[in-house]
C-alpha positions in Angstrom: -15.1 11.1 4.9 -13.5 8.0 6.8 -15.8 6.2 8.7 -15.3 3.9 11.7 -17.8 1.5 11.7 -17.6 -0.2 15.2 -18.1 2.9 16.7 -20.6 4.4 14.2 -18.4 8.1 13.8 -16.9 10.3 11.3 -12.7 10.1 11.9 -11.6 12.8 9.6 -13.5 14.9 7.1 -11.6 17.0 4.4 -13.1 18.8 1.1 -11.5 18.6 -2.3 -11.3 21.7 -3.7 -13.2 22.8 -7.1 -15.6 19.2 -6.5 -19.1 20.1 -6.9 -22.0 18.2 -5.3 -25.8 18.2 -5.7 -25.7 17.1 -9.5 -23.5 19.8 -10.4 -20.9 17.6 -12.2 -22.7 14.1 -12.9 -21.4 11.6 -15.3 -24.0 11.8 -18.4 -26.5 9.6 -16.6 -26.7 12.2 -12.8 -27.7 10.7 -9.7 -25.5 12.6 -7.9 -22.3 11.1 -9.4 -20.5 14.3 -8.6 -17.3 13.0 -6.5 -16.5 9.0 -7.4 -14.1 7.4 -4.6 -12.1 3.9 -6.0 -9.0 2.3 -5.2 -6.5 0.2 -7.2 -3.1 -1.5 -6.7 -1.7 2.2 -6.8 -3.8 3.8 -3.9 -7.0 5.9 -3.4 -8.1 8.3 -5.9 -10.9 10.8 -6.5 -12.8 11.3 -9.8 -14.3 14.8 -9.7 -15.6 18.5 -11.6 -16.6 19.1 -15.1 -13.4 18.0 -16.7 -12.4 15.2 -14.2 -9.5 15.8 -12.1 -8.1 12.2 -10.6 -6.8 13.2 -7.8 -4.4 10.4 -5.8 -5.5 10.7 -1.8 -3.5 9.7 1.2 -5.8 6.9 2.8 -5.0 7.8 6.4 -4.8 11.5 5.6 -7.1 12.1 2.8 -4.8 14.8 2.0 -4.8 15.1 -1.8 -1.1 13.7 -3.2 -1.1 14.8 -6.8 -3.9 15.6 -9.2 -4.3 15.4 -13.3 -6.2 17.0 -15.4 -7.9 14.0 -18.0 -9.5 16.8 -20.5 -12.2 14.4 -20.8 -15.7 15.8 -20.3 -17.1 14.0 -17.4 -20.7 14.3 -18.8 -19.6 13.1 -21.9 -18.8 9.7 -19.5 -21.2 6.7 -18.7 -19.1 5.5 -15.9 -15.3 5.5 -14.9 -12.4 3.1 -13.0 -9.1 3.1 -12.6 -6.6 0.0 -13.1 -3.2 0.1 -12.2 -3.1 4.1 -12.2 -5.0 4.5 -15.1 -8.3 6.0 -15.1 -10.6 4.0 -17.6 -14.2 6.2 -19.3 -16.9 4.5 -21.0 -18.7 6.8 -23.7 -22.8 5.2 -22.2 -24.4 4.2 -19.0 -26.9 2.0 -21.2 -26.3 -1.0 -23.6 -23.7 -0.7 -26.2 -21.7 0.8 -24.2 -17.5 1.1 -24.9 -14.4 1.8 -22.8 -14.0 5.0 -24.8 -11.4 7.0 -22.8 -7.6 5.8 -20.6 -5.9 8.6 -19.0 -2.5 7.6 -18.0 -1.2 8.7 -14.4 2.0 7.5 -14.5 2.6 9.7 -17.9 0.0 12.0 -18.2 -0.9 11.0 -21.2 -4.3 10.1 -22.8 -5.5 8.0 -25.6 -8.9 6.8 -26.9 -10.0 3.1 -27.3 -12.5 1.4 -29.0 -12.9 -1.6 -26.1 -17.0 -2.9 -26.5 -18.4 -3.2 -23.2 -21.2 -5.7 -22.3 -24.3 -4.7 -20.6 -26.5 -6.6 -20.5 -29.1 -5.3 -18.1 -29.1 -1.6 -20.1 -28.1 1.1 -16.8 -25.2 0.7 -15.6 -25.3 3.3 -12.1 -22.0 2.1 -10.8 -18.5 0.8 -11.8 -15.6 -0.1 -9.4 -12.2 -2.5 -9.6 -11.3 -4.3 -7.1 -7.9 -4.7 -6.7 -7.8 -8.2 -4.4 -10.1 -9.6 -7.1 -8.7 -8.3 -10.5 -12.7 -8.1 -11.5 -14.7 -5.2 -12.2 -18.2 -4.3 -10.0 -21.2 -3.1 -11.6 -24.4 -2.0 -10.3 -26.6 -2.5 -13.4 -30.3 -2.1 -13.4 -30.9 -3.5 -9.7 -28.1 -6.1 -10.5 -24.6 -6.8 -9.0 -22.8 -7.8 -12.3 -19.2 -8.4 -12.0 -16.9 -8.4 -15.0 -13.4 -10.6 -14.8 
């Protein structure tokens, strides 16, 4: 959905096709994580399904651009981000937690990494980038924590 703000209305709606909604396809923790929006230096994507597609979106249009298939179960993921066109998994929401997973968009590759990941406030709920900032975003058990 984009949303105008100053006049308090939905602009343009569109559906991505195979997402589910209402828990159907959470990352391993729930709370209706079904369809995760972020942005990075390359553009708007969409994180969704059993096996996550990342799906590049037009930002005016919200017409999907191109779509990968990561193979990665996405209840097998604590939390995901992308950087620079690659989509970053870690393996927990809760301490001990690793950056386990990077799908590669630009060569639709895949590897898996061994990066430890503090958290220090055991549930992490939500993870974004933020581009303008070069720092990651955390919601972590009632606290904005944010990783540089």
């Amino acid at each position: 959905v984009q949303y105008h703000f100053r006049s308090r209305t939905v602009v343009l709606q569109r559906s991505l096709s195979g997402a589910g909604y209402n828990n159907t396809f959470p990352y391993s923790w729930g709370g209706s994580s079904d369809i995760d929006l972020m942005a990075d230096e390359t553009g708007l994507w969409a994180i969704y399904t059993s096996i996550p597609n990342v799906s590049r979106l037009d930002p005016r249009s919200l017409e999907v651009l191109k779509s990968w298939d990561t193979g990665f179960p996405k209840r097998s993921a604590g939390e995901a981000f992308m950087i620079c066109g690659t989509l970053y998994v870690t393996n927990s929401h809760l301490a001990g937690a690793k950056v386990h997973f990077a799908y590669h968009t630009n060569s639709s590759t895949y590897e898996y990494t061994d990066i430890p990941f503090h958290n220090q406030y055991s549930h992490i709920s939500m993870m974004d980038y933020n581009p303008r900032e070069r720092a990651l975003f955390t919601w972590n058990n009632g606290h904005q924590v944010l990783y540089n």
